[in-house]
C-alpha positions in Angstrom: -26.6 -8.7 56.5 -27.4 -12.3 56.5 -30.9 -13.4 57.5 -31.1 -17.4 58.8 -28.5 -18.2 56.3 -29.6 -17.4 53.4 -28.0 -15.3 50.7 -28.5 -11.4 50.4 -28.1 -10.8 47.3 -27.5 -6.9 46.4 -25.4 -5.4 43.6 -21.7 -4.0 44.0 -18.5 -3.6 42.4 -16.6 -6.6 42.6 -13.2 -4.5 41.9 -14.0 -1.6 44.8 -14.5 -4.7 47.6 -11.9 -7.0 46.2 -9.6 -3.5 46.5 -10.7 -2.4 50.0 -9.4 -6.0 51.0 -6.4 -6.1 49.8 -5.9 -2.8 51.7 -7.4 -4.1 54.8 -5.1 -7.3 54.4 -1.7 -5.2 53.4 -0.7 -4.3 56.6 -0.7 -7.7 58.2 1.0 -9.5 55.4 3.6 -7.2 54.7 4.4 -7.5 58.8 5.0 -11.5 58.0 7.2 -10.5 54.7 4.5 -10.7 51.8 3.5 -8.0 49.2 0.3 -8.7 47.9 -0.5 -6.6 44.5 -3.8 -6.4 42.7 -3.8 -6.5 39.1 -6.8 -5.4 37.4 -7.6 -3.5 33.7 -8.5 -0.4 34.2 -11.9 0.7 33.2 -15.6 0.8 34.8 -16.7 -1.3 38.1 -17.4 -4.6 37.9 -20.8 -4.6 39.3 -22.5 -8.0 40.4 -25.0 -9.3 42.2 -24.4 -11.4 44.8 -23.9 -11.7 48.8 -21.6 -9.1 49.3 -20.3 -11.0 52.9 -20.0 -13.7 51.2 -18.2 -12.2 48.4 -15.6 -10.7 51.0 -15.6 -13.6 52.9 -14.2 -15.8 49.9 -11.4 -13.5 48.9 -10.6 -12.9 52.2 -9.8 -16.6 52.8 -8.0 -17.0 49.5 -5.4 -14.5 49.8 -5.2 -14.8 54.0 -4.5 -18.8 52.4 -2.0 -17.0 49.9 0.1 -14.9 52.6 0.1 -17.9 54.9 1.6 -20.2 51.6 4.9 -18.3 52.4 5.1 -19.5 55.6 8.2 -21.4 56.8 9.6 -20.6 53.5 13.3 -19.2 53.0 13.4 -18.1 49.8 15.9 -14.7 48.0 12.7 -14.0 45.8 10.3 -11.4 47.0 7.1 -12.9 48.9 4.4 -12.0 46.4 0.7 -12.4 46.5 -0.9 -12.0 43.2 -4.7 -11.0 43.0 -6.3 -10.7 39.6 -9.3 -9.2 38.3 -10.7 -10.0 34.7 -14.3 -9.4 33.2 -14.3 -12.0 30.6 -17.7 -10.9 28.8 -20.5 -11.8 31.2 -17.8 -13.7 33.8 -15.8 -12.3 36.5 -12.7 -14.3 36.8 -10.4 -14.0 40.3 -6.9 -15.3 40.5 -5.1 -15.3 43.7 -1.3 -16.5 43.1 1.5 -17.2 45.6 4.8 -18.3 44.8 5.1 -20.6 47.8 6.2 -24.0 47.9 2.5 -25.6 45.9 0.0 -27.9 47.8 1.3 -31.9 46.9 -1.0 -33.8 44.3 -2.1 -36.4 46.8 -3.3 -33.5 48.8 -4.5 -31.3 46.4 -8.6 -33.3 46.5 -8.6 -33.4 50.4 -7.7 -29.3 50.9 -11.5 -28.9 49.9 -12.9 -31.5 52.5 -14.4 -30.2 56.1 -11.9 -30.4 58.7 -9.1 -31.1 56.6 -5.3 -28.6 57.4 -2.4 -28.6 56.5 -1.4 -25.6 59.0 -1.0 -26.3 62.4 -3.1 -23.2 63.3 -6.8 -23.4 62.0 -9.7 -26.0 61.9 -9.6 -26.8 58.0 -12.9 -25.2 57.0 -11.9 -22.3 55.0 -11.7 -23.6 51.5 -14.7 -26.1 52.2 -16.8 -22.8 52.6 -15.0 -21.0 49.6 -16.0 -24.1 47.5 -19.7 -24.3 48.6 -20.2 -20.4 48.4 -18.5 -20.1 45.2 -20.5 -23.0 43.6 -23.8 -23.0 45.3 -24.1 -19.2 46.1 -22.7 -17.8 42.9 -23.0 -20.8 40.4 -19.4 -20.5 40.2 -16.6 -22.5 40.1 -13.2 -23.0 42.0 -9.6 -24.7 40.4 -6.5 -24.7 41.8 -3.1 -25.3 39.6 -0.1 -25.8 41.9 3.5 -27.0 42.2 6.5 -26.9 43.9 8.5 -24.9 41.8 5.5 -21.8 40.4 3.7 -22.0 43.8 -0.5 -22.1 43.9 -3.2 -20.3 41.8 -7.2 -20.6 43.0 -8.7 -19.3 40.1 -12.8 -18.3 40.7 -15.1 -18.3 38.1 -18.4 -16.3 38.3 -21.1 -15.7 36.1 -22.2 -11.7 36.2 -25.9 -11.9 37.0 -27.5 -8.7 34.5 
């Protein structure tokens, strides 16, 4: 529940939401060719506080960004989305990997401006709103390693908020 805007933060396990939507997001992607597999350790939840819309909102767009990487692609390999979990002492860290064919350099600055696609569908706002919420909402941080022959890896940072 979102009130004007403004963050509600409430506490939740990072690793139950971040697994309920890769569920919700299975069935569409393997329909277009793409597993997507969650790699966590096992152990206790990963509880945080933050916006929890918001929080769903971001992976959502990462790994719907993932699935959509392997568009157009004709490849032998499998169609893999990657999604990793990793409490790094009082940081939760979130990987989401494609193998696709990488975002060019000269592109890779402008995928996090307003308004800026390179998909035909879409109005190029996604990853400007992942950015903001990640670093304004959360204090977090974004980075993206990519190239035409490993494919693309967002990799969020957050700090865990006691």
């Amino acid at each position: 529940q979102q009130i004007h805007g403004k963050a509600q933060n409430e506490r939740f396990d990072a690793r139950a939401e971040t697994t309920a939507i890769v569920k919700l997001l299975a069935y569409t992607a393997t329909k277009q060719g793409v597993a997507i597999q969650l790699t966590t350790k096992p152990g206790r939840s990963i509880i945080i506080k933050a916006d929890v819309t918001r929080f769903r909102q971001v992976i959502t767009n990462l790994i719907q960004n993932a699935v959509e990487a392997y568009e157009n692609v004709e490849s032998d390999q499998e169609k893999i989305v990657t999604v990793s979990l990793e409490r790094a002492k009082s940081t939760l860290m979130i990987e989401v990997s494609d193998h696709g064919r990488g975002i060019p350099v000269r592109l890779q600055s402008k995928i996090f401006e307003p308004f800026y696609s390179t998909k035909t569908q879409g109005i190029g706002i996604g990853l400007f709103v992942v950015k903001k919420v990640i670093t304004k909402d959360f204090q977090g941080t974004l980075n993206l390693t990519s190239s035409r022959k490993t494919g693309t890896t967002f990799t969020v940072r957050m700090p865990l908020r006691p």
